[in-house]
C-alpha positions as a printed NumPy array, in Angstrom:
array([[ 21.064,  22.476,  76.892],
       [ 18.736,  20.479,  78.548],
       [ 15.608,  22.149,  80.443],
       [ 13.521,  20.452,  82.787],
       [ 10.347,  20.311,  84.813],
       [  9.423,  18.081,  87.01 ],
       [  5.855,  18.673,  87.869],
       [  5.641,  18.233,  92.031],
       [  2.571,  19.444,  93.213],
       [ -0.683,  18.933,  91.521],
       [ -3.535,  21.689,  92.727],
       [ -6.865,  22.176,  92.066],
       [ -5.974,  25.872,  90.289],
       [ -2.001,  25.004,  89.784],
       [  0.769,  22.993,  89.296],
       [  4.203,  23.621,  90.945],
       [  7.258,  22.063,  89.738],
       [ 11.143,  22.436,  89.511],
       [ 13.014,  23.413,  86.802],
       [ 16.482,  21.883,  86.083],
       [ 19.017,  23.055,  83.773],
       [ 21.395,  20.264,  82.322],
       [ 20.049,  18.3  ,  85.915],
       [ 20.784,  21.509,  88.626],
       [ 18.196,  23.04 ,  90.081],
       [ 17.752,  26.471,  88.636],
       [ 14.162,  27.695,  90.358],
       [ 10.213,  26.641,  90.76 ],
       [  7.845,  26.624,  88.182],
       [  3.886,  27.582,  88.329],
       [  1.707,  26.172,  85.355],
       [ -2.283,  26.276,  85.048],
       [ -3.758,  22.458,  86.121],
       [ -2.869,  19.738,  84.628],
       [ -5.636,  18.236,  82.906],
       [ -4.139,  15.882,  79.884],
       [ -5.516,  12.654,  79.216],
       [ -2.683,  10.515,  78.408],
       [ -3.961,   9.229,  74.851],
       [ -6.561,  11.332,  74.317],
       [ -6.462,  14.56 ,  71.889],
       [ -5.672,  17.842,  73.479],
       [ -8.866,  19.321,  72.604],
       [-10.736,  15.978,  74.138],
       [ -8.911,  17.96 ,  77.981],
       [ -8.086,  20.854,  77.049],
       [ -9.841,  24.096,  78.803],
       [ -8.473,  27.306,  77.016],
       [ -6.517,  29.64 ,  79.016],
       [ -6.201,  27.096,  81.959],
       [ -4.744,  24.239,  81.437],
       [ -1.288,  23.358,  81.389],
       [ -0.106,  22.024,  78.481],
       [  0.781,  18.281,  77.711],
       [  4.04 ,  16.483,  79.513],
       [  6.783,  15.74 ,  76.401],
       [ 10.101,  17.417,  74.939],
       [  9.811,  20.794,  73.205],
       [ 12.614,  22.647,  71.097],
       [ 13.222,  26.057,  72.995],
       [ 14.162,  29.   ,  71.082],
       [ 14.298,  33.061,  71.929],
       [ 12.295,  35.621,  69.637],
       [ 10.234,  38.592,  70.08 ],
       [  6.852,  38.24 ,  71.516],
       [  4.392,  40.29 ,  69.95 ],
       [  1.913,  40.517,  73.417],
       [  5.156,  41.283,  75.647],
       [  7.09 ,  43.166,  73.229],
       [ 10.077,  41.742,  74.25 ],
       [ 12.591,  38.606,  73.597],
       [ 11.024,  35.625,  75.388],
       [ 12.207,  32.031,  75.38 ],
       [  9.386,  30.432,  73.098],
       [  8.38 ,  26.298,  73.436],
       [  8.116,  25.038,  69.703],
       [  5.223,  22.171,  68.473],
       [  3.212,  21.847,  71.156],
       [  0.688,  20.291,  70.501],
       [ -2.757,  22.711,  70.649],
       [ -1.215,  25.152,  71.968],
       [  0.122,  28.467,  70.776],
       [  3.105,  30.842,  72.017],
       [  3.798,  28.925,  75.216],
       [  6.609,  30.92 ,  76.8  ],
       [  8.69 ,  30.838,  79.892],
       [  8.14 ,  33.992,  81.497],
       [  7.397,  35.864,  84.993],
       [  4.25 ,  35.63 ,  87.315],
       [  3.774,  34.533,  90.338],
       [  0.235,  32.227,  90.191],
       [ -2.026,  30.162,  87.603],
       [ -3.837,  33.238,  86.803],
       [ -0.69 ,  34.948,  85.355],
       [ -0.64 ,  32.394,  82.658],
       [ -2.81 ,  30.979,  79.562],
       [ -0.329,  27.733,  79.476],
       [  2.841,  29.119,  79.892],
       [  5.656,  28.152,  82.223],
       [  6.326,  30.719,  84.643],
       [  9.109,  30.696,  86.596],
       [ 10.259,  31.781,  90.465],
       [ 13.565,  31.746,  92.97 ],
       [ 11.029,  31.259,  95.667],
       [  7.925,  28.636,  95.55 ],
       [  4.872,  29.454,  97.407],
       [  1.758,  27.87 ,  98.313],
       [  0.17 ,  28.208,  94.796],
       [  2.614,  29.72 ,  92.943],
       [  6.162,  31.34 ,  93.127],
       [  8.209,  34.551,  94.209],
       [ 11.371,  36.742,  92.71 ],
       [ 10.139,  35.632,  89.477],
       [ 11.756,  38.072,  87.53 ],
       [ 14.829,  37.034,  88.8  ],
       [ 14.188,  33.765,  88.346],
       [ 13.993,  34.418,  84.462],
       [ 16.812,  37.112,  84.595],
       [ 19.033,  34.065,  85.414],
       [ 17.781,  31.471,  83.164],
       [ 17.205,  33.351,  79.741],
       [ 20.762,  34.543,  79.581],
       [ 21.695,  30.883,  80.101],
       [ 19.17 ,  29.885,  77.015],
       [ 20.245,  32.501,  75.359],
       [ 24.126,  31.622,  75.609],
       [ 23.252,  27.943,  74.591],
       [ 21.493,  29.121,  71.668],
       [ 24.294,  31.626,  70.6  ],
       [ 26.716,  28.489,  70.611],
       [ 24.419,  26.627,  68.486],
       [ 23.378,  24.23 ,  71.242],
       [ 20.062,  23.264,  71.009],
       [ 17.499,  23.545,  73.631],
       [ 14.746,  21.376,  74.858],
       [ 12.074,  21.758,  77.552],
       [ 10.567,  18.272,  79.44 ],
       [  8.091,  18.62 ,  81.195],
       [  7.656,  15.256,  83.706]])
């Protein structure tokens, strides 16, 4: 399965983007600001807890997360960052990096989040239960 994001809107606090599943639009995204130097090492760019993380592929897998206490599709490897997950939210301030996903997109940020994820970790989850594997690009 192939999941991606194409990064649209570039804010000040945010970046919204659309999420594709195997190329169909599945929902909108909200990430912190993107502040990667292309080149440059993360921690050159890199402002903790609000910055989204770098554009590239990323293995996808589900597991528990320890701060949610829940199963939570996890983004392997990337690189200095730790536990990026796709998860619900609605703005930049819901998130430390992660990519947070919504049915409706809003100024800056997104709406019926939670059922934005209740439709796309079953699909992970199938994809990973048929021993597909799973990547994330974020454009």
């Amino acid at each position: 399965m192939k999941i991606e994001v194409k990064r649209i809107t570039k804010l000040p606090k945010c970046t919204i983007g659309e999420l594709y599943v195997d190329g169909k639009f599945e929902c909108y995204t909200v990430e912190d600001t993107v502040r990667e130097v292309v080149g440059a090492p993360v921690a050159f760019w890199k402002i903790p807890h609000v910055t989204a993380i770098p554009a590239g592929t990323y293995d996808v897998i589900i597991d528990m997360s320890t701060r949610f206490k829940k199963l939570m599709p996890l983004l392997l490897n990337v690189p200095g960052f730790a536990g990026v997950r796709i998860h619900s939210g609605n703005t930049a301030e819901d998130t430390e990096g992660c990519v947070i996903v919504g049915k409706i997109k809003q100024v800056a940020g997104v709406g019926a989040s939670k059922v934005a994820v209740a439709a796309l970790q079953p699909k992970i989850q199938a994809a990973l239960d048929r021993k597909e594997k799973v990547t994330l690009t974020i454009s």
